[in-house]
C-alpha positions in Angstrom: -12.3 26.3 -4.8 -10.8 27.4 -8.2 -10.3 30.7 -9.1 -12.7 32.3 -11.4 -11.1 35.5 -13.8 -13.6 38.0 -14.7 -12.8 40.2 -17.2 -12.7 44.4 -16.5 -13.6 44.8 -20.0 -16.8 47.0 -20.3 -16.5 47.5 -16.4 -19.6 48.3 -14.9 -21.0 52.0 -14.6 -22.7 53.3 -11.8 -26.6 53.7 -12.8 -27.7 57.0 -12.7 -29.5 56.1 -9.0 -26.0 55.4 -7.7 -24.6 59.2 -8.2 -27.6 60.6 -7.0 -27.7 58.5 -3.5 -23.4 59.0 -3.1 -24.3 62.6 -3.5 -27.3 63.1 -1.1 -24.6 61.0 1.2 -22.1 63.4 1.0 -24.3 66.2 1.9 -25.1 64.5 4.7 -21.8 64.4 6.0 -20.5 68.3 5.2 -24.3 69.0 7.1 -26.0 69.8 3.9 -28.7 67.7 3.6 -32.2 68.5 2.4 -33.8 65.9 0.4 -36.6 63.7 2.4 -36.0 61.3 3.6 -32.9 61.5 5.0 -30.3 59.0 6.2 -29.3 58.2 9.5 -25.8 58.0 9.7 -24.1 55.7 12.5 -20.0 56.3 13.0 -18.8 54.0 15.2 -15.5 55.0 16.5 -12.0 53.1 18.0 -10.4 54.5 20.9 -8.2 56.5 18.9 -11.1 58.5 17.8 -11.0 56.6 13.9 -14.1 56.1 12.1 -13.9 52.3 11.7 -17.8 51.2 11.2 -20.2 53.0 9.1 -24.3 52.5 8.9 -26.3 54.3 6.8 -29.8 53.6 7.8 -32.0 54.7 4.9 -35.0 53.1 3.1 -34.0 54.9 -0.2 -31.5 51.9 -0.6 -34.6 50.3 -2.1 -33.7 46.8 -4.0 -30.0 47.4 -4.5 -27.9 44.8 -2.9 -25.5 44.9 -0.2 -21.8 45.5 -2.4 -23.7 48.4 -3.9 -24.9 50.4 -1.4 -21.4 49.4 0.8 -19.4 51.2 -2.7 -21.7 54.1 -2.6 -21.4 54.5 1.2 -17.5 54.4 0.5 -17.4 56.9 -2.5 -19.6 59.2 -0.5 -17.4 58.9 2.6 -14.2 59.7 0.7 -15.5 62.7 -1.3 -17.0 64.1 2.0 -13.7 62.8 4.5 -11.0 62.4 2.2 -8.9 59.5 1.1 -7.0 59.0 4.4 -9.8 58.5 6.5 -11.7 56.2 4.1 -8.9 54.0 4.4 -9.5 53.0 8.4 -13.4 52.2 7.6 -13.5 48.8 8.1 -17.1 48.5 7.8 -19.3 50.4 5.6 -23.1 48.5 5.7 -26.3 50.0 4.0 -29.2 49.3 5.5 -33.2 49.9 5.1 -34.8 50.7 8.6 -36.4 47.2 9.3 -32.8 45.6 8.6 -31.8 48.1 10.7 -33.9 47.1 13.5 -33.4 43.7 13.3 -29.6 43.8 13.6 -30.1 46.6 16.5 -28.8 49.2 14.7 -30.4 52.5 15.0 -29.8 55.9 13.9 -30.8 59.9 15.4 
């Protein structure tokens, strides 16, 4: 397969929507949370004790596709964790409660 160059130029911003969910995230995580409905978080863990999977299972992920809500789930984990354990997530999946379900995964 070829390799296709895309150019950074005029990268991307996150919309609006995007802050707002990374920010309802994070306040999950430092036990802040307020705003119905909230997420259910799912840390899987290695024997070390390492966060290595993350599932947010929340149906405010509405029509955005997987990358998205994987990046927001990764900007919210950093702010909230800090750098160093954001870098041993090896998973970090979005999910609405029906996807949820059907892949067995289940939050609180």
């Amino acid at each position: 397969m070829p390799v296709q160059r895309v150019s950074l130029r005029g990268a991307r911003r996150a919309p609006r929507h995007h802050d707002e969910l990374r920010a309802r995230l994070v306040d999950e995580w430092r036990n802040q949370g307020t705003v119905e409905p909230r997420p259910d978080i799912v840390e899987e863990t290695d024997d070390t004790g390492a966060t290595v999977h993350i599932y947010v299972i929340w149906d405010d992920w509405g029509t955005l596709g997987q990358q998205e809500r994987s990046e927001i789930i990764m900007d919210a984990y950093e702010e909230a964790q800090g750098q160093q354990r954001a870098l041993g997530v090896a998973v970090a999946m979005g999910l609405t409660r029906a996807e949820g379900q059907r892949m067995g995964v289940s939050g609180g």
